[in-house]
C-alpha positions in Angstrom: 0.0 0.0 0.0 1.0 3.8 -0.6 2.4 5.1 2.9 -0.2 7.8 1.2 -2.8 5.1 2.0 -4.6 6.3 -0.9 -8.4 4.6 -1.8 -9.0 3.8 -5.1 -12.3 4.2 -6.6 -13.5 2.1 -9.3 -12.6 5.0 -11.3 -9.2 5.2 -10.0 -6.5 2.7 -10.8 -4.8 0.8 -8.0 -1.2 0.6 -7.1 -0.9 -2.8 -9.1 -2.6 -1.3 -12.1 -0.1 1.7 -12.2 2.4 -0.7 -12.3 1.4 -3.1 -14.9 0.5 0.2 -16.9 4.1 1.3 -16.4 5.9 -1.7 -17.3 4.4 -1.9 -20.6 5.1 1.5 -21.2 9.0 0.9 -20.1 8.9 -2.4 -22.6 7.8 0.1 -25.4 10.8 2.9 -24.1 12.9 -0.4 -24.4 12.2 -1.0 -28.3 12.0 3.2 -28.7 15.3 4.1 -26.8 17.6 4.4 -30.2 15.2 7.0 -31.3 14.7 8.5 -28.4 18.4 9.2 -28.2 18.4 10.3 -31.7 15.1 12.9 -31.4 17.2 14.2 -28.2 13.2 14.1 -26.5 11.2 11.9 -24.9 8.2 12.1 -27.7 4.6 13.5 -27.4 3.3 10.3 -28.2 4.9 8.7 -25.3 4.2 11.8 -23.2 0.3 10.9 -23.9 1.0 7.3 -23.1 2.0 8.2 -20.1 -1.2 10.4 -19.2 -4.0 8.0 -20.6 -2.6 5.1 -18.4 -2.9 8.0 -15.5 0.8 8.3 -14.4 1.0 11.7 -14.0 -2.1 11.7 -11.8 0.3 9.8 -9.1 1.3 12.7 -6.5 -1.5 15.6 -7.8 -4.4 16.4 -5.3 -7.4 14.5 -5.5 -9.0 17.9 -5.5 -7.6 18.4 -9.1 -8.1 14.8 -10.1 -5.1 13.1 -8.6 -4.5 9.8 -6.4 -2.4 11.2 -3.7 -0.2 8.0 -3.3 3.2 8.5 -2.1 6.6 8.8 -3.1 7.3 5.4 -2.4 4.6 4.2 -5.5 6.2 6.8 -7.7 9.8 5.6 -7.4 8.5 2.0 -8.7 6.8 3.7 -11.5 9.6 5.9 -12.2 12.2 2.7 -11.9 9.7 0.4 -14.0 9.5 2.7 -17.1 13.6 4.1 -17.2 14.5 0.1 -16.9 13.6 -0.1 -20.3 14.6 3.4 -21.5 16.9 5.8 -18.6 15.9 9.2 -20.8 12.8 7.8 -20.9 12.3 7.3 -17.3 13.8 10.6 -16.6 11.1 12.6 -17.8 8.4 10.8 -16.7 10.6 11.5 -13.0 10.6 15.2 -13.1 7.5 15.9 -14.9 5.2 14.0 -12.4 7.1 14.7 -9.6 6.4 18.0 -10.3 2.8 17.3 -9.8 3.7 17.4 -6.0 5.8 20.7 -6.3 2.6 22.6 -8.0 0.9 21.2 -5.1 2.7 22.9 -2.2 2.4 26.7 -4.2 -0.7 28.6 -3.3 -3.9 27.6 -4.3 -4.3 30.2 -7.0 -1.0 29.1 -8.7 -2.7 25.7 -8.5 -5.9 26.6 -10.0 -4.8 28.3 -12.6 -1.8 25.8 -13.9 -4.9 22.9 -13.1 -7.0 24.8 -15.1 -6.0 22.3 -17.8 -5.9 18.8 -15.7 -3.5 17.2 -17.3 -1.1 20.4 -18.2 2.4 19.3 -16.8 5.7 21.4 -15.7 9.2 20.7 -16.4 11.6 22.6 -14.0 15.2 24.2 -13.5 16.4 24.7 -10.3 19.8 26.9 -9.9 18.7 30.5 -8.7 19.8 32.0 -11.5 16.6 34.0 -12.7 17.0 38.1 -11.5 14.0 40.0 -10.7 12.4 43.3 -10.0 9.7 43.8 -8.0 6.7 45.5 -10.0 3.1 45.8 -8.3 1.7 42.5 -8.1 4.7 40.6 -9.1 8.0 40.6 -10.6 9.4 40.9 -13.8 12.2 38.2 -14.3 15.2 37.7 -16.6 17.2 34.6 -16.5 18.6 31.3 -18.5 18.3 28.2 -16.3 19.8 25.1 -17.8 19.0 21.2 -17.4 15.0 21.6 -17.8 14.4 18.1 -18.4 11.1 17.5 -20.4 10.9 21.3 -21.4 9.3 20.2 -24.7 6.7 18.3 -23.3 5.7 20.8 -20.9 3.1 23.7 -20.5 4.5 25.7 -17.6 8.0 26.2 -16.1 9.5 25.9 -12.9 12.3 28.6 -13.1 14.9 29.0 -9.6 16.3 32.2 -9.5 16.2 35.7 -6.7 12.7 36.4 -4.9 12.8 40.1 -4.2 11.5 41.0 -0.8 9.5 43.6 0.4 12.1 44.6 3.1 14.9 42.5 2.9 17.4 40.8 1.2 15.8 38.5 -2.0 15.0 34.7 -1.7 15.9 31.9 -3.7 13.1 30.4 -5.0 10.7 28.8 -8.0 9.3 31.3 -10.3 6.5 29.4 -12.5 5.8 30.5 -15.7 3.9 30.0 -19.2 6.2 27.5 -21.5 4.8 30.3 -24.0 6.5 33.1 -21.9 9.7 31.0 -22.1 12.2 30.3 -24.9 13.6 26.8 -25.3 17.3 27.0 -26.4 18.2 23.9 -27.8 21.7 23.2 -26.5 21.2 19.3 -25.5 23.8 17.2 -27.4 25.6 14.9 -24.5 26.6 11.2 -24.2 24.1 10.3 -21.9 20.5 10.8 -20.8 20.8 12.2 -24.3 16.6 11.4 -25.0 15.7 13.9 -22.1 15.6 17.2 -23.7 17.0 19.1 -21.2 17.7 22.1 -22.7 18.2 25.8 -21.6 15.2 27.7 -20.8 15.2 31.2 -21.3 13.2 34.1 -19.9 13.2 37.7 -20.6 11.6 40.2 -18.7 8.7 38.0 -18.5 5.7 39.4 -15.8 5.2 36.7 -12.5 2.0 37.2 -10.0 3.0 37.0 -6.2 1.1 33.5 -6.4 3.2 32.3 -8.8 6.8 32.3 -6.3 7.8 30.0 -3.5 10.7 30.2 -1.7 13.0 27.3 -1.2 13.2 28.0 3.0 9.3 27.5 3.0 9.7 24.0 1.1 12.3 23.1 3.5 10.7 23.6 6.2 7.6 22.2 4.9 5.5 25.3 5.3 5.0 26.9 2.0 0.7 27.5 1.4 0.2 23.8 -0.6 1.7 21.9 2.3 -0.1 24.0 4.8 -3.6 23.5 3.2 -3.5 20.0 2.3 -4.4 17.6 5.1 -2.5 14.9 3.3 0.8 14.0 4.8 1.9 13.3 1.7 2.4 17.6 1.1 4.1 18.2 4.3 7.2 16.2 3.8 10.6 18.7 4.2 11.5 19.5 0.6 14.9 17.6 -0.4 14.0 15.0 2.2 11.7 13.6 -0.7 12.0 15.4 -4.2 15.6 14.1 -5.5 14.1 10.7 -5.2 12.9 11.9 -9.0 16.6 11.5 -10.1 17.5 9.0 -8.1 14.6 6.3 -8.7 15.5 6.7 -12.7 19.0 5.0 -11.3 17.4 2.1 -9.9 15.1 1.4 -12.7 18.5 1.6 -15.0 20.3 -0.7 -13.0 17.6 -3.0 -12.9 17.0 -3.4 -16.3 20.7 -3.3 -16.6 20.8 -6.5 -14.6 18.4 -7.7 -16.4 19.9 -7.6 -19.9 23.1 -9.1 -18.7 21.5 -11.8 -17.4 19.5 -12.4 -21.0 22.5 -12.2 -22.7 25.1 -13.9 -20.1 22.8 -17.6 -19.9 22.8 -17.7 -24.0 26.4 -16.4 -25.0 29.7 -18.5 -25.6 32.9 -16.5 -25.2 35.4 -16.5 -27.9 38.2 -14.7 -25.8 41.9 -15.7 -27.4 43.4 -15.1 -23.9 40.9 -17.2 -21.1 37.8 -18.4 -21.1 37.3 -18.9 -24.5 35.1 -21.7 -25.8 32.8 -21.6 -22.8 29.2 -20.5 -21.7 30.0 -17.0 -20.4 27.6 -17.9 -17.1 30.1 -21.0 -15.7 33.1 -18.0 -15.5 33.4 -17.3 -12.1 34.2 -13.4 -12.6 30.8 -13.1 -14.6 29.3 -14.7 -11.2 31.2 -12.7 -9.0 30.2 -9.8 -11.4 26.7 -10.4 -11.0 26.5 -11.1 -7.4 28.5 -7.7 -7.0 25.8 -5.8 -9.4 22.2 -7.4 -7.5 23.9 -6.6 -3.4 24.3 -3.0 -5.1 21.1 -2.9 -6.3 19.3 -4.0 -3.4 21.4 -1.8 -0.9 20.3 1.2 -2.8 16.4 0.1 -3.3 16.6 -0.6 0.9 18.0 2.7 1.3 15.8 4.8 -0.8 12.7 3.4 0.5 13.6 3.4 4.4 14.0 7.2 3.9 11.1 7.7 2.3 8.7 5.7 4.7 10.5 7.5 7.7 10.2 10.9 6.2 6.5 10.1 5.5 5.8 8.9 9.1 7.1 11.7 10.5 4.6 14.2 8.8 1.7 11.4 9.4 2.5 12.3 13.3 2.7 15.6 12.3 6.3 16.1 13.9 9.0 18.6 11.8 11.6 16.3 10.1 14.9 16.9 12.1 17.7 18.0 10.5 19.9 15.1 11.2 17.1 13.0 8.7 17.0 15.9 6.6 21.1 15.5 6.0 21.0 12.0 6.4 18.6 11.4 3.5 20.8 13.6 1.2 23.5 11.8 1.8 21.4 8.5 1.3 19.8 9.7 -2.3 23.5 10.7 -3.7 25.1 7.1 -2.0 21.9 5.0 -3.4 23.4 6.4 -7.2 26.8 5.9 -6.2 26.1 2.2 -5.7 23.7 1.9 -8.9 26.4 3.2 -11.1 29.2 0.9 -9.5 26.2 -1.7 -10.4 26.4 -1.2 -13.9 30.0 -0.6 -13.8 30.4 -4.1 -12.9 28.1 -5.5 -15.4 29.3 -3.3 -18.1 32.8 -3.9 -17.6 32.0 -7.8 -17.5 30.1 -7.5 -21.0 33.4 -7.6 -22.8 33.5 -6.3 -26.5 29.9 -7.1 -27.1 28.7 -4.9 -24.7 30.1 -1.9 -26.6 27.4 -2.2 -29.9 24.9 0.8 -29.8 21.7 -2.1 -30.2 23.0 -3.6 -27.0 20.9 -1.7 -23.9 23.9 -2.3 -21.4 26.0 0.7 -22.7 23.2 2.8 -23.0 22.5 2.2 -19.1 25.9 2.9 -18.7 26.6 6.2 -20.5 22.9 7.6 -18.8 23.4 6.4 -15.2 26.8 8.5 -15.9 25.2 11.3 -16.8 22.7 11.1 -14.2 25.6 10.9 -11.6 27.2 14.0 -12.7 23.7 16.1 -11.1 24.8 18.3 -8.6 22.2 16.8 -5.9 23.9 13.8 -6.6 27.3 14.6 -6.5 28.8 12.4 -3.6 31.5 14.7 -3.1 29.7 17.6 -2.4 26.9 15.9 -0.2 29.1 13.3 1.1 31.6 16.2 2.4 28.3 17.9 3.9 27.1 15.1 5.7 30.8 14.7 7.2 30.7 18.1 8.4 27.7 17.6 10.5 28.7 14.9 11.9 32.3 16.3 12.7 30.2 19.1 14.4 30.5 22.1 11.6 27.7 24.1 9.7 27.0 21.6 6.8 27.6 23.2 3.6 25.0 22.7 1.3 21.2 22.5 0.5 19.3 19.9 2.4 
């Protein structure tokens, strides 16, 4: 069951409907993921898959038509679909979990992106919008980069200044129109190359008041969405939850990873000149040792990422602020959960030999995006894992958490 403990009505699917609906549409990313790559976009067609099987309707309020479940049935989702296709899987991530993020801005920023119930929002995070304060809003200028899914989207989540009344500005989320924005299409990269994420440009576009959050109010779970909402769901501390969205498409890689060395490792005969060569590649004991290595990583990671998320869950269900010791400690678990995925599919990878190399074969597609996916700031292990270290060594962590 969600930890959401959401009831689904004959109109609503259940959690094992979602699923089912999610692995067929990660078998279809599967036989896609060349083009994907090639198109440098998750496509509109898939997009729509996605909403007729009701994906996106996973974390929006039932009071716009959602289900309410929980982060912990949208990382399955999110791992099910990128296990056939990581771009793929990415873009489903941000753009749904986004659902929740509209959620916790007031309820006039809600009604009117909700006006359409299905309209979605893709997102870039870095502060670097500027803005001047104008009567009922702010005009703001800015290019924010990595906006995954910007071409599927109808709004934008855009980080940049706040200004304040009488103080210093805040960072925050500005949202805007996708037809206020400009997409500059900049995305050519070895990995997560079908994601489209792409520079997003604004230029003295107008924002309403109700159309800003700061980042302090999501991390401290009080911004007006998580106030209003009953559902425990909305009152979980910002980044104790939200990178799960980039670190769930991980998983879901090095499952499928797993999963394609497997197919290929019980068929194939090795023809090495040096060792080995003559035999079934599953009797040599490095390819077992390989494997073994690849599933302890795998499910160290998937333990990790859902204790946090059921603790971080139970503590808003008793209604309790989420310390800051979880708060750090959950950081450091999201960017250490990726750092064992990609040592996963290192293993695996590296134990493909020369035939895991081909373009057709998935493996080194897993390989190049969980890569890519690694190099996101959130989930740099150097930065967080230095953080973490200096609260426990008794300093002011450096960092956003």
């Amino acid at each position: 069951m969600s930890v959401a403990a959401a009831r689904p009505s004959a109109a609503n699917p259940d959690v094992s409907d979602l699923l089912t609906r999610a692995r067929a549409i990660g078998a279809l990313a599967r036989e896609r993921a060349q083009q994907t790559e090639s198109d440098r976009r998750v496509g509109d067609d898939m997009i729509e898959r996605m909403r007729q099987a009701d994906l996106f309707r996973v974390m929006q309020p039932r009071s716009y038509g959602g289900l309410e479940h929980g982060f912990d049935v949208f990382a399955q989702i999110v791992a099910a679909i990128a296990s056939g296709c990581g771009s793929t899987g990415w873009v489903y991530a941000l753009l749904a979990s986004h659902q929740w993020l509209i959620a916790c801005f007031s309820k006039a920023a809600q009604d009117e992106v909700w006006q359409e119930r299905t309209a979605l929002a893709a997102g870039t995070y870095a502060p670097v919008g500027q803005a001047v304060a104008v009567d009922g809003g702010c005009r703001l200028s800015g290019v924010g980069s990595f906006c995954s899914g910007c071409d599927n989207a109808q709004w934008q989540l855009l980080g940049g200044m706040i200004p304040q009344p009488d103080a210093a500005a805040k960072p925050g989320f500005f949202l805007l129109r996708s037809a206020d924005c400009v997409i500059d299409d900049n995305w050519h990269t070895m990995g997560l190359a079908g994601t489209g994420s792409k520079n997003i440009v604004a230029r003295d576009v107008f924002v309403p008041t109700h159309r800003t959050l700061a980042f302090a109010e999501l991390a401290d779970a009080a911004a007006p969405g998580m106030r209003a909402n009953p559902n425990p769901l909305y009152r979980q501390s910002f980044l104790a939850v939200l990178p799960i969205a980039i670190v769930s498409p991980v998983l879901g890689m090095a499952e499928g990873a797993l999963a394609d060395f497997l197919a290929m490792a019980s068929v194939r005969t090795t023809r090495g000149a040096v060792a080995g060569g003559n035999r079934r590649m599953a009797e040599l004991t490095t390819v077992q040792m390989r494997v073994a290595e690849a599933s302890a990583c795998i499910d160290a990671a998937r333990l990790l990422m859902f204790r946090d998320l059921a603790e971080a869950f139970e503590t808003a269900a008793r209604g309790d602020p989420i310390s800051v010791d979880v708060r750090l400690r959950n950081r450091r678990d999201q960017a250490f959960c990726v750092r064992l995925l990609v040592a996963a599919i290192d293993a695996l990878f590296l134990a493909a030999g020369g035939q895991g190399l081909f373009l057709s074969q998935p493996l080194q597609r897993a390989w190049r995006d969980a890569h890519a996916a690694a190099s996101h700031i959130s989930l740099n292990w150097d930065s967080t894992g230095s953080m973490y270290g200096q609260f426990m060594l008794g300093l002011e962590p450096k960092g956003q958490y």
